[in-house]
VOTI-349997 format. One record per residue (C-alpha): residue number from 1; residue in one letter; x, y, z. Coordinates in nm, 3 decimals, padded with zeros to 5 digits, always signed. Example, Ala and Ser with C-alpha at 12.3 -4.5 7.8 and 13.67 -1.06 7.14 Angstrom:
+-----+------+---------+---------+---------+
| pos | code |    east |   north |      up |
+-----+------+---------+---------+---------+
|   1 |    a | +01.230 | -00.450 | +00.780 |
|   2 |    s | +01.367 | -00.106 | +00.714 |
+-----+------+---------+---------+---------+
REM end
This chain:
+-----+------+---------+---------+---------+
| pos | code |    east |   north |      up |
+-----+------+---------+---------+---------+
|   1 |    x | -01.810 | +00.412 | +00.015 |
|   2 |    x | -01.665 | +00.238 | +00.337 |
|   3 |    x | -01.334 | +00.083 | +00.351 |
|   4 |    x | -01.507 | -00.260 | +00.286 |
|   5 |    x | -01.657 | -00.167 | -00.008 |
|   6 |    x | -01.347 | +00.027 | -00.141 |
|   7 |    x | -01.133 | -00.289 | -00.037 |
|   8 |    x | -01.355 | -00.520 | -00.196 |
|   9 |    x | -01.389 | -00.376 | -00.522 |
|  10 |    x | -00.978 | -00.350 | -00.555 |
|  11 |    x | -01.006 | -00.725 | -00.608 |
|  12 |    x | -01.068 | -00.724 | -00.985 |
|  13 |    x | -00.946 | -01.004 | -01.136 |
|  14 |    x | -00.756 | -01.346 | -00.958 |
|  15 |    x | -00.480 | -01.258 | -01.169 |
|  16 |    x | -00.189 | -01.036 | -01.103 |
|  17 |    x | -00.084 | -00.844 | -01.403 |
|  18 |    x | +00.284 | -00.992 | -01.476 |
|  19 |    x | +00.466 | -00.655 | -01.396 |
|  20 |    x | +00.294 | -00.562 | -01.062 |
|  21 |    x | +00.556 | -00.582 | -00.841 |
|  22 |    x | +00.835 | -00.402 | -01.074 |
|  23 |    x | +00.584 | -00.098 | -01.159 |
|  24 |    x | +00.532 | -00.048 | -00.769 |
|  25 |    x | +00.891 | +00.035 | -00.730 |
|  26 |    x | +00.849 | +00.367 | -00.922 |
|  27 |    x | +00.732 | +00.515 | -00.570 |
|  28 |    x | +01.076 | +00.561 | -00.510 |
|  29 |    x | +01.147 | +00.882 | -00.711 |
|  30 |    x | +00.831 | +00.957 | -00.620 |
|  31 |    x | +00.923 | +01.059 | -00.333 |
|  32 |    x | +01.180 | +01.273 | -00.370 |
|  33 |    x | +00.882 | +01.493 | -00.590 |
|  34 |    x | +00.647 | +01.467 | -00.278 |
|  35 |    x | +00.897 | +01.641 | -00.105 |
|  36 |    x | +00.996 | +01.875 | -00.352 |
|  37 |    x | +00.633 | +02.007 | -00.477 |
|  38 |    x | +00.419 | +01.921 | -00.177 |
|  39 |    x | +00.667 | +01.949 | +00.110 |
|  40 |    x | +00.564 | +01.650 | +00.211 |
|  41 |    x | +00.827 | +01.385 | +00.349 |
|  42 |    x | +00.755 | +00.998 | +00.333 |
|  43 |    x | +00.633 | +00.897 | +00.643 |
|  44 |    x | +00.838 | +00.610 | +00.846 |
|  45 |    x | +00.542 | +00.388 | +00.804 |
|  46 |    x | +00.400 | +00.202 | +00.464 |
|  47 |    x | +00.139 | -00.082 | +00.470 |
|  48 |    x | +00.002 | -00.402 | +00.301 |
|  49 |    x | -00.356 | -00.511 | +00.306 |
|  50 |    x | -00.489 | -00.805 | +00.183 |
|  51 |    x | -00.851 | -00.990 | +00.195 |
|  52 |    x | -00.841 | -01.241 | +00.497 |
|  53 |    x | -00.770 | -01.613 | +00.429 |
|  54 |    x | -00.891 | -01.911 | +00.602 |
|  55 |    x | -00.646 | -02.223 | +00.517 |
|  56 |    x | -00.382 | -02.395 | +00.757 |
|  57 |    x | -00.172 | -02.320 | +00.360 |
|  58 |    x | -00.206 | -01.948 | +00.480 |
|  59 |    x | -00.146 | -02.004 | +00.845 |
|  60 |    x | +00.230 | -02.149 | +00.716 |
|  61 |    x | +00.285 | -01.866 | +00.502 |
|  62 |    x | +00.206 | -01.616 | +00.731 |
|  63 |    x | +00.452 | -01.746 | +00.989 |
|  64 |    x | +00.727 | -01.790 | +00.731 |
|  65 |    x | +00.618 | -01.415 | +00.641 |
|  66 |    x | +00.649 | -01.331 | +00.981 |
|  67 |    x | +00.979 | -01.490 | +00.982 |
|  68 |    x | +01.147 | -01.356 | +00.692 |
|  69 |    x | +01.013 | -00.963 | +00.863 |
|  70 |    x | +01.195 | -01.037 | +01.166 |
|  71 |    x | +01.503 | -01.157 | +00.984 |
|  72 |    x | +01.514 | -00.861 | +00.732 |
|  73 |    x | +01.460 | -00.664 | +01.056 |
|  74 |    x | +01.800 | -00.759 | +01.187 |
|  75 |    x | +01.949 | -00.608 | +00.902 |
|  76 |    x | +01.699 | -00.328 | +00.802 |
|  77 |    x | +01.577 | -00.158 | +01.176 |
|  78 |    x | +01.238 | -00.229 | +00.985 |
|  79 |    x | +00.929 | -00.330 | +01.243 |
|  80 |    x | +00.641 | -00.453 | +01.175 |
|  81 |    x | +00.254 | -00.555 | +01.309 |
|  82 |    x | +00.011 | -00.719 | +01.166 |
|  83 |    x | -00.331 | -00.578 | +01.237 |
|  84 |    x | -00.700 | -00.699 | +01.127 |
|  85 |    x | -00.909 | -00.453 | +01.090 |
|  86 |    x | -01.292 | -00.407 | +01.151 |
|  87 |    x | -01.386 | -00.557 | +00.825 |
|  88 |    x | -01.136 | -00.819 | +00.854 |
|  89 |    x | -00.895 | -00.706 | +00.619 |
|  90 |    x | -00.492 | -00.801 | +00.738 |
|  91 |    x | -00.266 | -00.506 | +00.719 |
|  92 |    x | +00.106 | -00.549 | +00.725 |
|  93 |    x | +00.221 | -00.205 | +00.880 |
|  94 |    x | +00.617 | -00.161 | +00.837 |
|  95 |    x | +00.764 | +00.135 | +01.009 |
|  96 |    x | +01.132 | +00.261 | +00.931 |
|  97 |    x | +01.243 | +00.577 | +00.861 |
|  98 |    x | +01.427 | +00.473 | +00.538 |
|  99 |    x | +01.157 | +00.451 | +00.292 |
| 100 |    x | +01.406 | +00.252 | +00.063 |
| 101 |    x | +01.348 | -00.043 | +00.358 |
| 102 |    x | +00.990 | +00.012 | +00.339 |
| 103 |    x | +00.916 | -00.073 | +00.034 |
| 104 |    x | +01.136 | -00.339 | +00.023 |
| 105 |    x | +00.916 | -00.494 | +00.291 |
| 106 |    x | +00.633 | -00.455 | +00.155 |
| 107 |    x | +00.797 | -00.594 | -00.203 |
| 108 |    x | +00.886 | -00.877 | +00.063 |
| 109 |    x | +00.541 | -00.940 | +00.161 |
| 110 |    x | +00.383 | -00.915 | -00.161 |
| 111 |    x | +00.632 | -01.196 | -00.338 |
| 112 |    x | +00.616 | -01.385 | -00.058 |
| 113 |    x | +00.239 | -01.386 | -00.078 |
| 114 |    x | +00.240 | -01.447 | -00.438 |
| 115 |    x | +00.458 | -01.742 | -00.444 |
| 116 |    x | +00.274 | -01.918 | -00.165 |
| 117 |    x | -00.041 | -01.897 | -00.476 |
| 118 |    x | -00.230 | -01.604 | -00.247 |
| 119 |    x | -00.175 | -01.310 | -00.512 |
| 120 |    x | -00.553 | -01.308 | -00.591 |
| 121 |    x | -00.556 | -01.197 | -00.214 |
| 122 |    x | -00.360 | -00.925 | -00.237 |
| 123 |    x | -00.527 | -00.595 | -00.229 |
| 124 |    x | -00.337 | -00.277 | -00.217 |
| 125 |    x | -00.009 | -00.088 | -00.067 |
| 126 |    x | -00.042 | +00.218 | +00.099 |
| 127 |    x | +00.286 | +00.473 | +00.138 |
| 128 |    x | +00.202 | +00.785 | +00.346 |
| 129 |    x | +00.370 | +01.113 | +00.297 |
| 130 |    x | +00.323 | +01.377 | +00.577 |
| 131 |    x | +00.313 | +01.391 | +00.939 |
| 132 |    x | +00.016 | +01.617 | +01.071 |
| 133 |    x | -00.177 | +01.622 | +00.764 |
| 134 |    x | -00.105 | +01.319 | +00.608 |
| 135 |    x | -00.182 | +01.194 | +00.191 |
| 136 |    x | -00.144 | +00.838 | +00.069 |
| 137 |    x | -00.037 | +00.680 | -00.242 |
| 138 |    x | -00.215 | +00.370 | -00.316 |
| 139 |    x | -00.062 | +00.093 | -00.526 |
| 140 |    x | -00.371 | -00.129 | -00.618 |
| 141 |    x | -00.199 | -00.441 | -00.706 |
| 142 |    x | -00.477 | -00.583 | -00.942 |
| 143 |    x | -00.390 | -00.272 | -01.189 |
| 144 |    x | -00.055 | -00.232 | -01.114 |
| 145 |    x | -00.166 | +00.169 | -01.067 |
| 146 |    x | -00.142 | +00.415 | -00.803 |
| 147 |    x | -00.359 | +00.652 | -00.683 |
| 148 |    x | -00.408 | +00.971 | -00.452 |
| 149 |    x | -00.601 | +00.934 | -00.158 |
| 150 |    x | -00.619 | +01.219 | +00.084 |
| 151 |    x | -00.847 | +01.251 | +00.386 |
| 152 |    x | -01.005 | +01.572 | +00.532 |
| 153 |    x | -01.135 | +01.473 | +00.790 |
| 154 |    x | -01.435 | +01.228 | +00.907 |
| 155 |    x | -01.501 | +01.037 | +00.554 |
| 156 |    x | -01.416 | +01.356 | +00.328 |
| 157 |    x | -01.154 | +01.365 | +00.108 |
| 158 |    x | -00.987 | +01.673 | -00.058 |
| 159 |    x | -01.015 | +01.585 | -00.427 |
| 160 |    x | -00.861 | +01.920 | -00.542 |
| 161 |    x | -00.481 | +01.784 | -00.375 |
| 162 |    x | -00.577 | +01.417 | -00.510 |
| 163 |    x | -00.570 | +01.630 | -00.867 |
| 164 |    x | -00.261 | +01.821 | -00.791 |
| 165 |    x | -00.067 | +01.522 | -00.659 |
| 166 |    x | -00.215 | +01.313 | -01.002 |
| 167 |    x | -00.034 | +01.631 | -01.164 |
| 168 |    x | +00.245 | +01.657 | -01.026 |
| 169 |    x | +00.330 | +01.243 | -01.037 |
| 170 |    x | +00.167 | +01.156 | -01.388 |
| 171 |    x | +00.539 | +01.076 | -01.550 |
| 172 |    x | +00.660 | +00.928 | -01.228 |
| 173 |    x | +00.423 | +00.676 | -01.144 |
| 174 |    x | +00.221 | +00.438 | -01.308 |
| 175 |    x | -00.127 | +00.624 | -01.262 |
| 176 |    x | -00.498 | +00.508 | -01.264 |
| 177 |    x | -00.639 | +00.723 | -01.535 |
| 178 |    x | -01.040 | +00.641 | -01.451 |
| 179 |    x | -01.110 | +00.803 | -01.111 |
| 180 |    x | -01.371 | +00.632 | -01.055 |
| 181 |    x | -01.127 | +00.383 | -00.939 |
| 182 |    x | -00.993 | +00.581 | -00.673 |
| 183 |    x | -01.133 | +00.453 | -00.347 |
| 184 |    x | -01.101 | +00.608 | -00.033 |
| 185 |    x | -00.983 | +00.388 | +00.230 |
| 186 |    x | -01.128 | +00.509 | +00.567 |
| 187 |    x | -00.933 | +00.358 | +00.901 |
| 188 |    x | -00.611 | +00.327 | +00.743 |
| 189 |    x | -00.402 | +00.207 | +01.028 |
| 190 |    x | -00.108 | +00.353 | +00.994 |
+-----+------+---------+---------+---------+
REM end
């Protein structure tokens, strides 16, 4: 399964489950296991994707998205780009080396999204752990789960550390029990 396919399918349902945002936050100790049992840092960079929208409605809230980034910038260090990628998908990509600041940003975009009535749009959050052999946690926002995803190379995944990482995490994070659910997300861009 491409990224399209993966992306499309974490659509689900229009509606976000009422305690998204809040069960996203548990990445936070999360990390500090990563670290621990995988020696795996958080990376300095975290992401947002969403589907692509076509409304002038959207074109506001993505400038006063933009604008609230570069204001919480000023206080935070955190940058940011927005990049589309081939299947048209926007990614947010924050980089920072406090991970406390990225998820903040990416709770930023998120409620900010929300508010402005494009939840449905939302698709997932991506935190990366590692430098030279990076993994990802995946917050699907339509579950309000995570989920391992890590790559081995061109579209293979190592499904034995996606179990191990499941392990180690299960009474950390809010977890997607059906792996069937676990899509790989190919050209992450960050």
């Amino acid at each position: 399964m491409g990224l399209k396919e993966a992306l499309r399918s974490l659509l689900g349902t229009p509606d976000l489950p009422g305690a998204s945002l809040e069960k996203m936050f548990a990445i936070s100790a999360a990390g500090i296991t990563m670290q621990s049992g995988f020696d795996k840092k958080p990376s300095p960079m975290a992401g947002i994707c969403f589907k692509p929208i076509e409304s002038s409605l959207y074109d506001a809230t993505r400038r006063e998205m933009e604008e609230l980034l570069s204001f919480s910038s000023h206080e935070t260090g955190t940058t940011f780009k927005v990049v589309t990628d081939a299947y048209r998908f926007t990614w947010v990509v924050l980089e920072d080396p406090d991970f406390e600041d990225l998820l903040t940003g990416i709770h930023l975009i998120s409620q900010t999204l929300i508010e402005k009535g494009f939840g449905a749009y939302l698709l997932c959050a991506i935190f990366r752990f590692g430098d030279d052999k990076p993994v990802y946690w995946v917050y699907n926002f339509k579950q309000a789960r995570y989920y391992p995803f890590v790559p081995a190379g061109e579209k293979n995944r190592d499904i034995a550390m996606e179990f191990r990482m499941r392990s180690l995490l299960e009474r950390e994070l809010p977890l997607e029990t059906d792996i069937g659910k676990w899509y790989p997300l190919w050209g992450i861009p960050l």
